[in-house]
C-alpha positions as CSV (number, residue, x, y, z in Angstrom):
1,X,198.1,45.4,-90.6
2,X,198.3,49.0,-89.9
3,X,198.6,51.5,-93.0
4,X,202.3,53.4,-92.5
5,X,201.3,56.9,-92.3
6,X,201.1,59.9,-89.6
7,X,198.1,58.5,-87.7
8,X,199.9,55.8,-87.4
9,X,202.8,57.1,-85.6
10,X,200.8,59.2,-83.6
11,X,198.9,56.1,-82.9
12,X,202.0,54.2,-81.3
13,X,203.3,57.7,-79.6
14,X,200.1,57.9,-76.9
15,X,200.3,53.9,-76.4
16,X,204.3,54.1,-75.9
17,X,203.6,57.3,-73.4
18,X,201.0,55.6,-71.6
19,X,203.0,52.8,-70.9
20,X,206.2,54.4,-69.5
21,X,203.3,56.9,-67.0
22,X,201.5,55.9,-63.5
23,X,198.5,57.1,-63.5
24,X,195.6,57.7,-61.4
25,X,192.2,58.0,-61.4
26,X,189.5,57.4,-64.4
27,X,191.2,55.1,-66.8
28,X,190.0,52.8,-69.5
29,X,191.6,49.8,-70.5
30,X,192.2,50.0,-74.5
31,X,193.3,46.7,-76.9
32,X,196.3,48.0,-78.8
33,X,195.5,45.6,-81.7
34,X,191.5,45.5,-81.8
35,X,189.9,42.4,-81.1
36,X,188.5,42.6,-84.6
37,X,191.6,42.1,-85.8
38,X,193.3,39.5,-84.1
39,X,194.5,41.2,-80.9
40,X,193.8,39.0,-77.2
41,X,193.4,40.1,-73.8
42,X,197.2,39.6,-72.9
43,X,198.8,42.2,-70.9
44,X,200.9,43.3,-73.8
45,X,198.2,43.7,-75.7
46,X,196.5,45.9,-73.2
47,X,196.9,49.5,-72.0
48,X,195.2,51.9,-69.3
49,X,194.9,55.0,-71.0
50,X,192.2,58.1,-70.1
51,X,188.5,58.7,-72.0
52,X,190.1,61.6,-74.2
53,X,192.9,58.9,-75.0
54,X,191.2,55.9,-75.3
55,X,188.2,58.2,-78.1
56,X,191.0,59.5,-80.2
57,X,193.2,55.9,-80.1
58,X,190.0,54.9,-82.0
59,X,189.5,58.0,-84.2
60,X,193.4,57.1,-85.2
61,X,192.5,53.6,-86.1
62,X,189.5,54.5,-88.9
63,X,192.6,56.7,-90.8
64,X,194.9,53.7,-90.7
65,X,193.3,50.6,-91.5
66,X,191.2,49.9,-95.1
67,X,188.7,47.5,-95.8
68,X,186.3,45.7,-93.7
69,X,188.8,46.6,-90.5
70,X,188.3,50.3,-91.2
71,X,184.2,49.9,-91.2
72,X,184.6,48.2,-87.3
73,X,186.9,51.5,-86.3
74,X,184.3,53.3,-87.5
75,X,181.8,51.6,-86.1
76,X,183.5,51.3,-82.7
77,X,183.9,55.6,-82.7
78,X,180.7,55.8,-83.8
79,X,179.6,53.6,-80.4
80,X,181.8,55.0,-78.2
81,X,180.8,58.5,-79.6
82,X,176.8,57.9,-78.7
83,X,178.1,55.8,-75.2
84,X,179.8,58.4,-72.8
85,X,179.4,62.0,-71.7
86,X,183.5,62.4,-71.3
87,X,183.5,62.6,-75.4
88,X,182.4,65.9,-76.7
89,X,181.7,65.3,-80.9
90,X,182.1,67.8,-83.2
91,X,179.4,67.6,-85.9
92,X,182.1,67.5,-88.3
93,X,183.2,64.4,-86.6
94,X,179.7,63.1,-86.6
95,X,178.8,63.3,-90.3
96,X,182.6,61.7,-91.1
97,X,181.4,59.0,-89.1
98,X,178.7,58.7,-90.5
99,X,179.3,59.2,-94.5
100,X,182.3,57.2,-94.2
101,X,179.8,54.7,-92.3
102,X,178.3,54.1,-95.3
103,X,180.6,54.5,-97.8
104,X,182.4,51.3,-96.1
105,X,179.1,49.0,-96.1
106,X,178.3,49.6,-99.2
107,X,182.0,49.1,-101.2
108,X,181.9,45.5,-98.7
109,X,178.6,44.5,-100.1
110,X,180.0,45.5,-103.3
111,X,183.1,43.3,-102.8
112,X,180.8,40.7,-101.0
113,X,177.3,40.8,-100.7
114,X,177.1,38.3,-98.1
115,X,179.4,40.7,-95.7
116,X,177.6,43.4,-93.5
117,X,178.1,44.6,-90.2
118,X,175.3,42.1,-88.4
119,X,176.7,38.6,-90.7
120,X,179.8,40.1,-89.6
121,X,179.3,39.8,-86.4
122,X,176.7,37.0,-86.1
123,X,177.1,33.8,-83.9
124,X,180.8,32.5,-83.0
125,X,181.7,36.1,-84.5
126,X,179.8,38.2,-82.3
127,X,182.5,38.9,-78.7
128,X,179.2,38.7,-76.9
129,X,178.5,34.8,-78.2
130,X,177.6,32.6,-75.1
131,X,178.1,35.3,-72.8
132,X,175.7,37.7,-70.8
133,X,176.3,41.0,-69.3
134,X,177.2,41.3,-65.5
135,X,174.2,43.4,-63.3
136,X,176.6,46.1,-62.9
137,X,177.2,46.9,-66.5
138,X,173.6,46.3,-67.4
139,X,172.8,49.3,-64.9
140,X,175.5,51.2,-66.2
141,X,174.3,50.7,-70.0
142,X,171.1,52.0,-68.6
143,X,171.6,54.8,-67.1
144,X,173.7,55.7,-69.9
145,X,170.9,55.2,-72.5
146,X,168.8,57.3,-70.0
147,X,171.4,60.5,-70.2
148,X,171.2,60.1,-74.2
149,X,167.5,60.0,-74.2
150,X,165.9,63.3,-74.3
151,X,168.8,65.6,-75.0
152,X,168.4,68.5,-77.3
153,X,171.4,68.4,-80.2
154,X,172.8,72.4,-77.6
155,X,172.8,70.0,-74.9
156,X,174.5,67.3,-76.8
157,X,177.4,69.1,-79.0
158,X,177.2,73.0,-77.5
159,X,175.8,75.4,-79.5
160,X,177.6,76.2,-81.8
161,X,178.1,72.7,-83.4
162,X,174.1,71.9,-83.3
163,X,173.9,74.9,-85.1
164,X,176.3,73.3,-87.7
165,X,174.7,69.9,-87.3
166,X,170.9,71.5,-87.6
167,X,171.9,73.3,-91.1
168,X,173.0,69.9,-92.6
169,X,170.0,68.1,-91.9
170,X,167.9,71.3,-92.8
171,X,170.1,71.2,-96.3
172,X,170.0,67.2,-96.8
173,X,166.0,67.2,-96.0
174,X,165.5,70.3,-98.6
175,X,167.7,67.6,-101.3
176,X,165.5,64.5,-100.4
177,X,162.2,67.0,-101.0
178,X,163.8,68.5,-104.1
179,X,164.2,65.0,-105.3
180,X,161.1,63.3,-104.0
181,X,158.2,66.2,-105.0
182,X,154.7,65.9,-102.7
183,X,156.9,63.4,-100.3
184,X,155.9,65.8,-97.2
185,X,152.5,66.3,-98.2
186,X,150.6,64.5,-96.0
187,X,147.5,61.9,-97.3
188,X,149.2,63.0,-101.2
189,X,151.9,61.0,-100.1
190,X,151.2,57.5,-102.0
191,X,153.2,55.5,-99.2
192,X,150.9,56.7,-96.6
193,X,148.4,54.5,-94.7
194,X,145.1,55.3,-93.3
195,X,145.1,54.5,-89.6
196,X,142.8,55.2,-86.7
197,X,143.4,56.7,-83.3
198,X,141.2,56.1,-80.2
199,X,141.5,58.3,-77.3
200,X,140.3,57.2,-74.0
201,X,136.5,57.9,-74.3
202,X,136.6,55.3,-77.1
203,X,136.2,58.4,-79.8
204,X,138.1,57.5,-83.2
205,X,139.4,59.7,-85.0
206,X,140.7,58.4,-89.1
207,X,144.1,60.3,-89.6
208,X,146.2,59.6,-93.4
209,X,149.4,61.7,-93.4
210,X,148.2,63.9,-90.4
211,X,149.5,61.8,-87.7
212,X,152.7,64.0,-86.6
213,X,150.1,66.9,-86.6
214,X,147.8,65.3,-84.9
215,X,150.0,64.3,-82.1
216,X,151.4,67.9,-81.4
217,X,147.4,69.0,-81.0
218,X,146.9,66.5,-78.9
219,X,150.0,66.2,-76.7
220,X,150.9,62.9,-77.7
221,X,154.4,61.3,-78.8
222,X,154.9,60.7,-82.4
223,X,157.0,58.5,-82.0
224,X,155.3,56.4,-79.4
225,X,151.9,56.7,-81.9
226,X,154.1,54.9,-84.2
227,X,155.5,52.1,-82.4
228,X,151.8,51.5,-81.2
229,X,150.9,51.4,-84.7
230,X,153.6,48.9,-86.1
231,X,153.1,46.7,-83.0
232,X,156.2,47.6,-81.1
233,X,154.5,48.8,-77.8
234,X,152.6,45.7,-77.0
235,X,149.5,46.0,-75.5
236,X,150.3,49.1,-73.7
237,X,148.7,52.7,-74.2
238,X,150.0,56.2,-74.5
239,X,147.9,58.6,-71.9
240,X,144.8,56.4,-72.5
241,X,145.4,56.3,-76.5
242,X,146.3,53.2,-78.8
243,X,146.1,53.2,-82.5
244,X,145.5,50.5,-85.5
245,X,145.9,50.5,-89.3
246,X,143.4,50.6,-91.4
247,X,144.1,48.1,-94.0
């Protein structure tokens, strides 16, 4: 099940120390054999270990499993990376995430087109199927999505790693314009729709490519624009503004 090599053993050394320990305080309960991969709920498959435990018991598991088993490890990290404020990631640890994210989804769909993370998990497959989240954790999923929102990449992963993390989007942005000439230039851009934005005197203003500019004059979200404009936002308005397609 498990690939025979040094994560592996270090793997089995924090579960075999946590289970000769009492401990106290914060604790998380970890499956010693994921769910995903047959384990139950059964005592012996079950162990209290601490936040800093339970993050790098999973970072073990994506170095010693293959396959579509090592795409859920990753995926699980991934989650639990983006979930709590115990785990500090590295950007290093972020972009093996995520690389390896994708590397993993695309050799399944190589294997199997019909595999994929969401088929994967869809239905009877899904550990959510015919159940529904407790009040409780529905508050605590939302105050957690609350202390995510909004954070600046220092206050996120410290300085010196969202200085890291900033040069390697600055150096995979200047490879996607390298590759895709006038991409970033506004109404040249051949992808870009014409759209209208309406503040709340009723003036309209005709915007192609200029939105994001647009929005910073105006103190307004981009991103909120946006969702306005695809239809996510209902029929709600941003500071007294909406905003339609053209065509």
């Amino acid at each position: 099940m498990f690939i025979e090599n040094k994560y592996c053993k270090w793997y089995y050394n924090i579960i075999s120390n946590a289970k000769s320990r009492t401990i106290s305080g914060y604790t998380e309960k970890h499956h010693i054999i994921p769910k995903s991969m047959g384990g139950d709920n059964s005592k012996d498959n079950l162990i209290k270990l601490t936040a800093r435990e339970h993050f790098i018991c999973h970072r073990l598991l994506t170095k010693m499993t293959t396959g579509k088993y090592k795409l859920k490890m990753i995926f699980a990290v991934f989650l639990m990376s983006h979930a709590t404020k115990s785990v500090r990631v590295t950007s290093r640890t972020y972009e093996y995430l995520r690389v390896h994210f994708s590397l993993s989804q695309k050799q399944l769909h190589q294997e199997d087109p019909t595999l994929g993370l969401r088929k994967a998990n869809k239905g009877e497959k899904n550990g959510m199927y015919g159940k529904t989240h407790t009040d409780e954790v529905r508050k605590i999923i939302s105050e957690t999505a609350k202390r995510a929102s909004g954070k600046t990449y220092e206050e996120r992963y410290g300085e010196e790693d969202a200085a890291r993390l900033k040069e390697i989007r600055s150096l995979k942005l200047k490879e996607l314009i390298a590759a895709n000439p006038g991409c970033r230039d506004g109404a040249k851009n051949p992808k870009s729709r014409t759209c209208i934005f309406v503040d709340p005197a009723g003036n309209e203003f005709t915007l192609n490519g200029t939105q994001k500019v647009f929005c910073k004059q105006h103190s307004l979200s981009y991103a909120v624009m946006g969702a306005i404009l695809r239809g996510d936002y209902g029929d709600k308005l941003h500071k007294g503004w909406t905003a339609r397609y053209v065509d």
